[in-house]
N, C-alpha and C positions, 0 to 999 in steps of 0.2 A: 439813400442810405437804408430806407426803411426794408426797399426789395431786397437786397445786398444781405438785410439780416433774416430776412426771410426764406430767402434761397441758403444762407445758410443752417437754417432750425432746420428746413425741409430735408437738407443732405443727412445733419447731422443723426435727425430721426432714420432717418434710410438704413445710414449706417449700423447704427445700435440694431433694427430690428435683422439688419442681416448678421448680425454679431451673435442673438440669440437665436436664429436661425441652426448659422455652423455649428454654437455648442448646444443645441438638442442633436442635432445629426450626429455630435463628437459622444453626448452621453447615450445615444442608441448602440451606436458603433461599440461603445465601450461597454457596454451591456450585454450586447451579443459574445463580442469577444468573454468577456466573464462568464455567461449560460454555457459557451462554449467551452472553455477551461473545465468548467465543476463537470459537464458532460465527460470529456478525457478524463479526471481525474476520477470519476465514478466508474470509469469503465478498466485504467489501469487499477484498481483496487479487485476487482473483480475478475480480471486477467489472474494479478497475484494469487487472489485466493483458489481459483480454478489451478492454475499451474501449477501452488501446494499440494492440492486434494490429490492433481494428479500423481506428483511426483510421490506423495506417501501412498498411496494405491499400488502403485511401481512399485517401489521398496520395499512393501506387504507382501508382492507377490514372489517378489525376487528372494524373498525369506523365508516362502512359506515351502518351495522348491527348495532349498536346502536344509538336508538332516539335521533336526534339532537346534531350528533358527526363530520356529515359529511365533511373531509376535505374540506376547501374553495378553488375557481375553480384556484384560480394561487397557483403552488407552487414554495415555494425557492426551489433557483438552489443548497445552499448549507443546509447539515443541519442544525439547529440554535444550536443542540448538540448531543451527540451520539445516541441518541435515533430519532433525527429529529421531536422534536413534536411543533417546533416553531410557525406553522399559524394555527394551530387548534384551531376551538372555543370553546372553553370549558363553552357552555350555559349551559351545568345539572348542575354549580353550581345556587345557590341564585343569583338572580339579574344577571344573564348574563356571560359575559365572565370575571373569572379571572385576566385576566389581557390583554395587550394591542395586538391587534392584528396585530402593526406594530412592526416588528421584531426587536431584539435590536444588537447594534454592539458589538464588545467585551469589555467589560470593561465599557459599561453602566449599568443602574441598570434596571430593567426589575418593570413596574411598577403593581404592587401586589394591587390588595385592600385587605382589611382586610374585611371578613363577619361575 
């Protein structure tokens, strides 16, 4: 009886230490895969913000090539919407600029004239 429960403490020891074994492996694994995530998600941030700079870059240029498009010399720190076309003057319409050349906050109404 005595071997019996000996050989059973023996297994049962076995077991647990291979039990704390797999979950270090599982919280390594799970660690990497997380270093690995923050790594993607620090580099799609930085994707983002390079593929804005560019695409506002673009659109400076492509404005600065048509008569009387020229972005004006301060610009917002944010865009006014995905496109970022907020403090552009839009003189090639009739009578001047569209609409107001002081940017609106959210949820104000952006003031239009009608031509």
């Amino acid at each position: 009886m005595e071997q019996t429960s000996a050989i059973i403490t023996t297994a049962m020891a076995k077991l647990e230490e291979m039990d704390r074994a797999a979950a270090a492996r599982v919280d390594a694994r799970l660690e990497l895969f997380m270093e690995h995530e923050r790594k993607l998600w620090e580099s799609q941030e930085r994707l983002l913000r390079e593929d804005w700079e560019n695409r506002r870059m673009l659109f400076e240029m492509l404005l600065s090539r048509l008569p009387g498009l020229a972005p004006q010399t301060q610009q917002p720190q944010q865009p006014m919407h995905q496109y970022g076309l907020g403090n552009y003057d839009n003189s090639f319409c009739q009578g001047g600029p569209a609409y107001s050349s002081t940017p609106t906050k959210h949820g104000e109404k952006s003031t239009y004239r009608h031509l």
